[in-house]
C-alpha positions in Angstrom: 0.0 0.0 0.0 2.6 2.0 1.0 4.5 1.9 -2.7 1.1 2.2 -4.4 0.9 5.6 -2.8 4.3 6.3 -3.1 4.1 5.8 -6.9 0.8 7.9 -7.4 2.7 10.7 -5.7 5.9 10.5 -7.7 3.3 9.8 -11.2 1.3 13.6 -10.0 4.8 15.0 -8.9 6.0 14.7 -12.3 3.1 15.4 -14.3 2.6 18.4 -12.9 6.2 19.4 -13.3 6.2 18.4 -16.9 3.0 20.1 -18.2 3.7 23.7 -18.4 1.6 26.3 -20.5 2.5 25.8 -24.2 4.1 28.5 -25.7 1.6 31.2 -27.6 4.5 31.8 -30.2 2.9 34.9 -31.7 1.8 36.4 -28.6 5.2 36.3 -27.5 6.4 37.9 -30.8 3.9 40.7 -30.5 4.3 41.4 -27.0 8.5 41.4 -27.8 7.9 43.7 -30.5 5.8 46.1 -29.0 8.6 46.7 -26.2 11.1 47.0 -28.8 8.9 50.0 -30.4 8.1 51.5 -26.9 12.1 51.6 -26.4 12.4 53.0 -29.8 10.3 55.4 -29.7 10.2 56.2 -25.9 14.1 57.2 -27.1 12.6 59.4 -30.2 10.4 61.5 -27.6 13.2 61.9 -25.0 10.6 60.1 -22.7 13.2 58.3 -20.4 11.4 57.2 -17.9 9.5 55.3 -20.1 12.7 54.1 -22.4 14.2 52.8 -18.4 10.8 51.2 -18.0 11.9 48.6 -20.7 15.0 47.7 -19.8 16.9 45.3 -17.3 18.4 47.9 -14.8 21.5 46.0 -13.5 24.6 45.0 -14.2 24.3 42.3 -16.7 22.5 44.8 -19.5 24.5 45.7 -22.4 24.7 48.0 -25.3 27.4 47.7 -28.2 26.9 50.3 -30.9 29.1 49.7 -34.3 29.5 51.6 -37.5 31.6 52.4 -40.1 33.4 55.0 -38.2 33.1 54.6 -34.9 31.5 51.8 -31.9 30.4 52.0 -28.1 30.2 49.4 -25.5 28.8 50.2 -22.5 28.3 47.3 -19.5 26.1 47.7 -16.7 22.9 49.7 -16.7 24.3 52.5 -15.4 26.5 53.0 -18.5 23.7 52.2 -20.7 21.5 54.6 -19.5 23.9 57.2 -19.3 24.7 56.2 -23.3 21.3 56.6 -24.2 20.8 59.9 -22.4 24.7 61.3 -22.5 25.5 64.5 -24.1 26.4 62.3 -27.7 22.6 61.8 -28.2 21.6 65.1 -26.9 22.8 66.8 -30.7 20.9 63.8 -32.7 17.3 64.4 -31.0 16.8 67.8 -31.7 13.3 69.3 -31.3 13.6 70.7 -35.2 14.4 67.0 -36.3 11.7 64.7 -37.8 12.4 60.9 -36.8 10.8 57.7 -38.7 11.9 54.2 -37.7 11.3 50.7 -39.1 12.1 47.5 -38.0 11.5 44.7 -40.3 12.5 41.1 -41.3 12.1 40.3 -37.7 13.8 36.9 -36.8 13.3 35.2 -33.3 14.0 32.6 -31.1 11.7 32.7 -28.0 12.0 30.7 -24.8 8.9 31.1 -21.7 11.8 33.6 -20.0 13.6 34.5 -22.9 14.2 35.5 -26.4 16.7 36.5 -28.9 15.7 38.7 -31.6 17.5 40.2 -35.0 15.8 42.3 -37.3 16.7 45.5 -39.7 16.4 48.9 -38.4 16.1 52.0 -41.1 16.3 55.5 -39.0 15.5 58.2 -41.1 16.2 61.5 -39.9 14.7 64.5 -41.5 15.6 68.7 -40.9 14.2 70.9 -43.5 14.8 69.9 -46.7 17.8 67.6 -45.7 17.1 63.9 -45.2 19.4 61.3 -43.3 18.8 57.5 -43.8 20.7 54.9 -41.4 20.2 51.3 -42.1 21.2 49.0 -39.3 20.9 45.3 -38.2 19.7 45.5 -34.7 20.4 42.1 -32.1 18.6 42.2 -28.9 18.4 39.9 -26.1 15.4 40.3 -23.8 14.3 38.6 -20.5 10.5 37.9 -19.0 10.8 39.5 -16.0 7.3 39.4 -13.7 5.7 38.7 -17.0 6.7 41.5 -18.8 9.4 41.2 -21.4 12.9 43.9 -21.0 16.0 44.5 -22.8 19.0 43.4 -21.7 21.2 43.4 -24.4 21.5 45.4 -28.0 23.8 45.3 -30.7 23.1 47.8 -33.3 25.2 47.0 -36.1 25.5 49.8 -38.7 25.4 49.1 -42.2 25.1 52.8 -43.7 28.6 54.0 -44.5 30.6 51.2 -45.3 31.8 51.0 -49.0 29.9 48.7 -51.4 32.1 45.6 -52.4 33.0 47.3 -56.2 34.5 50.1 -54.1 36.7 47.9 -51.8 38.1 45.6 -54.8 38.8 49.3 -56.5 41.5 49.9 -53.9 43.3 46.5 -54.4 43.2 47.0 -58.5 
C-alpha cells in the first residue's frame, strides 16, 4: 500500500512538473515587439522614464553600438542609460528634427523567459529639406521578468557607410 501511494505521488509530482503552459509563439512575438517600439520610440520622444521602463536595470545589461566609423560598448545599466541619455545623443534628438523608424525582417528565437531577436532597423532622420537614412541590423536579447518582457542586451550594427564591395576591390586594383 505504502508503494502504491508512493508511486501515485511521484506519477502527480512529475506530471505536474512536466506540463507547463504551451508557448503562444505569436503572442510572445507581439508582446516582444511592442517593447522593442516603446524603447524605440520612448528614445525618439526623449521620454526616459518610459525608455528605463523597458530595460533590465542592472549590471548584466548591455549595449554595443558599431558603425563604419566609430563603436560603443557600454556594461552595466548605469552606462547604458547614461549612453542613451549622455550629451552624444543630446545633438541627434533635436526638437527641429523629424524621426521615422522601421524595423522589419524580424527573426526570433523565444523561450517562456527569454528571447533572442534580429531584425533590420532603417532610421530616417529629416531637418528641412535635408534627409538622413541609417540602415542597421539590430540584435537584442530580452528577458521575462514578472511577465513583462525587458531589454537586456543590443547590438546595433551599422550598415550605412561602409563601402559597397566594387568600391573595396577598386582599392586592391
Amino acid at each position: 500500500m505504502r508503494y502504491t501511494i508512493l508511486c501515485m505521488l511521484a506519477i502527480i509530482i512529475v506530471a505536474f512538473t512536466g506540463c507547463g503552459q504551451p508557448l503562444d509563439y505569436e503572442k510572445e512575438k507581439a508582446a516582444i515587439i511592442e517593447v522593442m517600439d516603446k524603447e524605440t520610440q520612448t528614445y525618439i520622444d526623449r521620454d526616459f522614464e518610459g525608455m528605463y521602463s523597458t530595460h533590465v536595470q542592472d549590471s548584466t545589461n548591455i549595449r554595443l553600438t558599431a558603425g563604419a566609423d566609430n563603436y560603443v560598448f557600454a556594461e552595466g545599466w548605469e552606462e547604458v542609460s547614461k549612453h542613451m541619455t549622455g550629451d552624444e545623443t543630446e545633438d541627434d534628438l533635436g526638437i527641429e528634427l523629424r524621426i521615422t523608424v522601421e524595423k522589419s525582417n524580424y527573426r526570433m528565437k523565444i523561450y517562456p523567459n527569454s528571447a533572442f531577436v534580429v531584425c533590420d532597423q532603417k532610421w530616417i532622420s529629416s531637418f528641412d529639406d535635408d534627409e538622413i537614412e541609417i540602415n542597421s541590423i539590430q540584435v537584442r536579447l530580452l528577458e521575462k521578468i514578472d511577465g513583462e518582457w525587458k531589454i537586456s542586451f543590443v547590438s546595433f550594427v551599422g550598415t550605412s557607410g561602409y563601402k559597397n564591395l566594387e568600391d573595396v576591390e577598386e582599392l586592391f586594383d
